[in-house]
N, C-alpha and C positions, 0 to 999 in steps of 0.2 A: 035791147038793154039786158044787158046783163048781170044778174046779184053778184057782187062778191062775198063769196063768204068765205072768213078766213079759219079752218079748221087747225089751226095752229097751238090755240092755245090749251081747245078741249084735247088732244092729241098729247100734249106737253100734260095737262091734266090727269089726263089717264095712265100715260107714262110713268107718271109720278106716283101714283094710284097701285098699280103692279108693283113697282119698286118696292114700295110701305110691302104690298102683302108678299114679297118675295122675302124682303130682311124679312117679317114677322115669320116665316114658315121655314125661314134657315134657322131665326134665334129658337123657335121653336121646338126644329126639327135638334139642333146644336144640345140645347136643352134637356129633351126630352133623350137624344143619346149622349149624353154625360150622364144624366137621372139612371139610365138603364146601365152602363158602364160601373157607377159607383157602385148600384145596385148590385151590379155582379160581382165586382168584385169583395164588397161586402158580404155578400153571401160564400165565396168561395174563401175568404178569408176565415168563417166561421166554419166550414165545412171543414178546410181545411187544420183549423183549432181541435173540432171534431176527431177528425181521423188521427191528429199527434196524440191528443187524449185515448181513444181505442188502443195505438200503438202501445203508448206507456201502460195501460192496463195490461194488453195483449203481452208485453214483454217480462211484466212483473209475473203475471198467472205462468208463461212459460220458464219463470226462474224457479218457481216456486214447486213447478212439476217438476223441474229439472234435480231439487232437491229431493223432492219424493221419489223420485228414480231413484238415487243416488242409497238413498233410505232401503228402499224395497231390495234394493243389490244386495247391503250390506246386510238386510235379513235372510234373504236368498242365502248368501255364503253360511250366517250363522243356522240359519236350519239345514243347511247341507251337513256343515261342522257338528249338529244333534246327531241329524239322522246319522251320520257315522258313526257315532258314540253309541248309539241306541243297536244299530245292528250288532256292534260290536259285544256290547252287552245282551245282546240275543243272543249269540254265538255261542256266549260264555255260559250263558245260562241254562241254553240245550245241549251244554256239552257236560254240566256240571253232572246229570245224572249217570251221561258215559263214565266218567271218572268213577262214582263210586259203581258200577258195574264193573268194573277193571278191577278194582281192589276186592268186594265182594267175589268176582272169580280166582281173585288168585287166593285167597284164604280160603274157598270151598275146594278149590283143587289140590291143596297141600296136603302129600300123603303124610300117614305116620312116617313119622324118624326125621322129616325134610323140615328143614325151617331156612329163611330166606336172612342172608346177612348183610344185602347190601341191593337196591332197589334204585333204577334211575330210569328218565324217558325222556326220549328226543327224536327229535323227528317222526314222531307215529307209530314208533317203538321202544319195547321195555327190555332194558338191561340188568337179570338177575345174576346175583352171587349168591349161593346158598349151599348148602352144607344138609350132604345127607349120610344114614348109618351102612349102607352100601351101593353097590350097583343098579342093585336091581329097583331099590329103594329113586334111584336117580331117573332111571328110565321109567316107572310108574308116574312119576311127576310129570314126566314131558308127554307122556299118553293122556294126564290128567287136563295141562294145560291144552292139548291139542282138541279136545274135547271141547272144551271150553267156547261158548257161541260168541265171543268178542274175541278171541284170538288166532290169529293163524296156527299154521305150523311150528311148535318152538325149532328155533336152532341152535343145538349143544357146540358150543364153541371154546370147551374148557372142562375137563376132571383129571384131578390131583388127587393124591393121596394125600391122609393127614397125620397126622403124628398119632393120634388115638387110632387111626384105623379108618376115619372117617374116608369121607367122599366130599370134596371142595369142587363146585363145580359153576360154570359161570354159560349163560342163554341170553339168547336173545329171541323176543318175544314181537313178531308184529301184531299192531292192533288193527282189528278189520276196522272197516269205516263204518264209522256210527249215522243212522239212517237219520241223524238232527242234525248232521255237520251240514253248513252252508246255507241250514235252514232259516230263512230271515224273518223277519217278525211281522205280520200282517200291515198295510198301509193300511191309513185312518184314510 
């Protein structure tokens, strides 16, 4: 004799069984990755918020340098524009005492009888007209000026007679270089 037993239904039981924990661990699994997806993307969304906001900062602070450049140039040129002013006026300034040395020598070096009637400078030299009571009177002058520690050699380039008797005579004068020319004014 033999039992029957029909394992059919526990079988279909069980079946049924796995089924349930199979749907449960898909809806689950379904579930928990949409939960992790939303989650990312929610994060990346904010992240992403994040770095538009740095950006916007980051682009405002680089406009902002960009005008302070623009700034610092434009002082840049204007203190170039001083400092030329400034040397310029240095120049002038260390020259001013060569000038009156210039005139200071020519009024120490005028002989008796000679007086100067007409006085010009260009280019680094002095163009006299002067009127002396004779010759020799005109040659003492140019020994005088030769002498003279700001000036070169004169060169007599003109004497006439004058209707009194005189001596019309016209030189030119170079000026030696003044040891201030070029001189620039100390930087701060």
């Amino acid at each position: 004799m033999t039992v029957a037993i029909n394992l059919l239904p526990w079988r279909a039981e069980r079946r049924a069984r796995r089924a349930k924990r199979f749907h449960r661990m898909l809806i689950s699994v379904v579930t928990l990755g949409a939960l992790l997806a939303g989650s990312a993307t929610l994060h990346l969304r904010q992240a992403l918020s994040a770095q538009e906001r740095r950006n916007v900062f980051i682009e405002a602070r680089i406009e902002r340098l960009d005008r302070d450049i623009r700034r610092l140039d434009e002082l840049e040129r204007e203190h170039q524009r001083i400092q030329a002013q400034i040397d310029v006026l240095t120049r002038l300034q260390f020259r001013r005492p060569h000038s009156v040395r210039i005139v200071n020598q020519l009024t120490a070096s005028l002989q008796e009888g000679v007086y100067y009637r007409h006085l010009s400078r260009r280019d680094g030299a002095l163009y006299l007209a002067g009127v002396a009571s004779n010759d020799a009177q005109v040659s003492e002058q140019l020994r005088a000026l030769a002498k003279a520690p700001v000036f070169d050699i004169p060169e007599l380039s003109a004497v006439e007679s004058g209707s009194g008797g005189e001596r019309r005579f016209e030189l030119k004068i170079t000026e030696r270089r003044s040891p201030w020319e070029g001189l620039h004014a100390p930087e701060a």
